[in-house]
C-alpha positions as CSV (number, residue, x, y, z in Angstrom):
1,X,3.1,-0.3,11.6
2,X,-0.1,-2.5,11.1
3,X,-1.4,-5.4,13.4
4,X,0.7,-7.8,10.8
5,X,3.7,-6.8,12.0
6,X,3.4,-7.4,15.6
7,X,2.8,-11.0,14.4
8,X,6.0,-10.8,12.3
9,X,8.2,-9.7,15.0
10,X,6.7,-12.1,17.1
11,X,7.9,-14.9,14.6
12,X,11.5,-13.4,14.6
13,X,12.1,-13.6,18.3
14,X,9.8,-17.2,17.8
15,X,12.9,-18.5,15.7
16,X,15.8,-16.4,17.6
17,X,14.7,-18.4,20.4
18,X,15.7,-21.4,18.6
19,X,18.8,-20.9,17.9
20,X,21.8,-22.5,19.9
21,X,22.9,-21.1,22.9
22,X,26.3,-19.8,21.4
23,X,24.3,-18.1,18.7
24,X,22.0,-16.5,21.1
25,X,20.6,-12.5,20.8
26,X,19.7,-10.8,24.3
27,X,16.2,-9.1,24.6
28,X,18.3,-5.5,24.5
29,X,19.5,-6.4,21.3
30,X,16.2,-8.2,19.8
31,X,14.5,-4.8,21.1
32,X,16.8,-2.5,19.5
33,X,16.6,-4.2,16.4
34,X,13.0,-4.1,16.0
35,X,12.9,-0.8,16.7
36,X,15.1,0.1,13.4
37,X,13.3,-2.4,11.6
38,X,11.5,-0.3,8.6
39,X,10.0,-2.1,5.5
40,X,9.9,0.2,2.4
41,X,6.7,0.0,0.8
42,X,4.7,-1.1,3.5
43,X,2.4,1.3,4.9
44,X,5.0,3.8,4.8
45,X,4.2,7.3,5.4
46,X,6.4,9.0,3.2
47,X,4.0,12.6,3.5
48,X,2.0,13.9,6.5
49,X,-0.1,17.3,4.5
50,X,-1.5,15.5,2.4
51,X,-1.0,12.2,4.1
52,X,0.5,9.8,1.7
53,X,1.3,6.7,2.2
54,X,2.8,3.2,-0.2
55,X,1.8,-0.1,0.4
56,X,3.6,-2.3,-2.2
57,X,0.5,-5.0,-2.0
58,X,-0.4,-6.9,-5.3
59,X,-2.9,-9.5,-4.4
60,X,-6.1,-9.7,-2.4
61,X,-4.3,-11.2,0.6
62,X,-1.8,-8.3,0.9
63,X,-4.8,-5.8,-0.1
64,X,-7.0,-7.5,2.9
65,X,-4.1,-6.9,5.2
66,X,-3.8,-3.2,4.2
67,X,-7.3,-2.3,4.3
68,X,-7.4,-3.6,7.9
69,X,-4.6,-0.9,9.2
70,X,-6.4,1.7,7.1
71,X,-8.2,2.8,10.9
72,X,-4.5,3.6,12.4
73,X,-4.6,6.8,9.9
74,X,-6.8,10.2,10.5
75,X,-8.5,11.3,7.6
76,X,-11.1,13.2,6.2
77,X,-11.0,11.3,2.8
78,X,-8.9,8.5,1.1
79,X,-8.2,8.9,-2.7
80,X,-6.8,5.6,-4.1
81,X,-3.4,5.3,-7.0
82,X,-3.9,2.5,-8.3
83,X,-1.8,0.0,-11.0
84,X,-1.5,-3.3,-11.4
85,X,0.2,-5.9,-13.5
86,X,-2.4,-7.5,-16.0
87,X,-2.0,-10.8,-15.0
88,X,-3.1,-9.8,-10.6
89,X,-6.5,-10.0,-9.5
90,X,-7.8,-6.5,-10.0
91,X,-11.2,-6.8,-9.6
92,X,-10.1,-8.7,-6.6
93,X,-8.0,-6.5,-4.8
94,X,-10.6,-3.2,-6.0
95,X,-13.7,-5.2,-4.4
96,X,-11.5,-4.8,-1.1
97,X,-10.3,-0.9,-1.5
98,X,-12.4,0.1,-3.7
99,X,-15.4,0.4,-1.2
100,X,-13.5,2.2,1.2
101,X,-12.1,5.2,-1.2
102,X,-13.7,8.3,-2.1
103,X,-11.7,8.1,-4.9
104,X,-9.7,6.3,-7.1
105,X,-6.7,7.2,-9.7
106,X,-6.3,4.6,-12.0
107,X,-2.6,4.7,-13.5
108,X,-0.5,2.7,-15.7
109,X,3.3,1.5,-14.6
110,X,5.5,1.6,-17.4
111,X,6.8,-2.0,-17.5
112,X,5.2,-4.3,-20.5
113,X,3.2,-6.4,-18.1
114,X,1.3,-3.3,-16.7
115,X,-2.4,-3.4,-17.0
116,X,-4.4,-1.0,-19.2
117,X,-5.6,2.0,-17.2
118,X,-8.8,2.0,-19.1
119,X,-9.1,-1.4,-18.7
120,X,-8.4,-1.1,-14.7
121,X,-11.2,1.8,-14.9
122,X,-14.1,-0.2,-16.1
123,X,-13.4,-2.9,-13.3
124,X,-12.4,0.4,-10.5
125,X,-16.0,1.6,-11.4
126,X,-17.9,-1.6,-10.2
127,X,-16.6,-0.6,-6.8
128,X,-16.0,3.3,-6.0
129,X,-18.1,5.9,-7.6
130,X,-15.5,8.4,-8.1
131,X,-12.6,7.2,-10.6
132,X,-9.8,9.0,-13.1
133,X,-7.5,7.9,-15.3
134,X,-4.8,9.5,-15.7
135,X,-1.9,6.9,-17.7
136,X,1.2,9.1,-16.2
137,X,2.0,7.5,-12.6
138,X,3.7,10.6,-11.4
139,X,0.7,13.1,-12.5
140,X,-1.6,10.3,-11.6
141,X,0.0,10.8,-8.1
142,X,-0.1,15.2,-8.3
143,X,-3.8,14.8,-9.1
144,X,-4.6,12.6,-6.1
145,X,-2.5,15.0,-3.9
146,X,-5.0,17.8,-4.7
147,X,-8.1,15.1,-5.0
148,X,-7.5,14.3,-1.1
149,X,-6.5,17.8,0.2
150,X,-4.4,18.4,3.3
151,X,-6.5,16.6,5.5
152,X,-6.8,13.7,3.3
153,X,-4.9,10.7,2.9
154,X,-3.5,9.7,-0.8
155,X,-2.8,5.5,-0.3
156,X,-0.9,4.3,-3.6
157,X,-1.1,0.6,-3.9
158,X,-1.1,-2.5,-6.3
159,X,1.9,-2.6,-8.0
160,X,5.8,-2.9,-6.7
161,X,6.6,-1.5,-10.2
162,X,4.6,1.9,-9.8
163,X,5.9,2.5,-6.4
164,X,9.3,2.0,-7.8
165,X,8.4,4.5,-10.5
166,X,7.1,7.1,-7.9
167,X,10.2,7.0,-5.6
């Protein structure tokens, strides 16, 4: 899912094609196994009422990437979970998302690198007008389920550790 990934599976079948002859994979095969490919994490819908959907990206890059497939999902409204590691770019990866949220949850992953949600606030403000703190990643993702509403779209993004967390 997501224009990236057509240029990933292009690169697979890139380098399959250089392998030797012996060590060959037929198109049938190459096709069948990009069709079971799934990538935890990234854009995964794991909810269609509210739609919800993780995206394990932790750096501006990966955010860029995300907020480009953000037109393959229907939506009335996108409300953000957001936590981050202290030492990412937040306020880089916020001037990205932030923009395009009517809302943001700022949580807190419980791992000792995990930024301060009141610190992540102050910078999630610059960018959305709408933001919540709420510390507790699982509550932090009930809230945002009722923020966005059965025709809204929950994304929860920024940190590997909170989607760990979550699942």
């Amino acid at each position: 899912f997501g224009e990236h990934q057509g240029k990933n599976a292009a690169c697979a079948i890139a380098a399959i094609s250089c392998l030797p002859e012996k060590n060959k994979i037929g198109i049938n095969e190459m096709l069948a196994g990009l069709a079971k490919t799934r990538i935890p994490a990234r854009l995964e819908v794991v909810s269609k009422k509210p739609l919800v959907v993780m995206d394990a990206a932790h750096n501006p890059q990966a955010i860029g990437i995300l907020a480009k497939s953000l037109p393959l999902f229907e939506r009335k409204r996108l409300v953000l979970v957001f936590g981050s590691m202290a030492d990412k770019d937040i306020g880089g990866m916020l001037a990205v998302l932030g923009p395009l949220a009517d809302g943001i949850v700022v949580t807190q992953p419980r791992v000792n690198r995990a930024a301060i949600a009141g610190d992540v606030e102050r910078i999630a403000e610059k960018y959305c007008k709408k933001v919540k703190v709420i510390a507790d990643v699982r509550e932090s993702f009930e809230y945002a389920k009722q923020w966005a509403g059965a025709d809204g779209m929950v994304l929860i993004t920024g940190s590997i550790y909170m989607i760990s967390e979550l699942r």
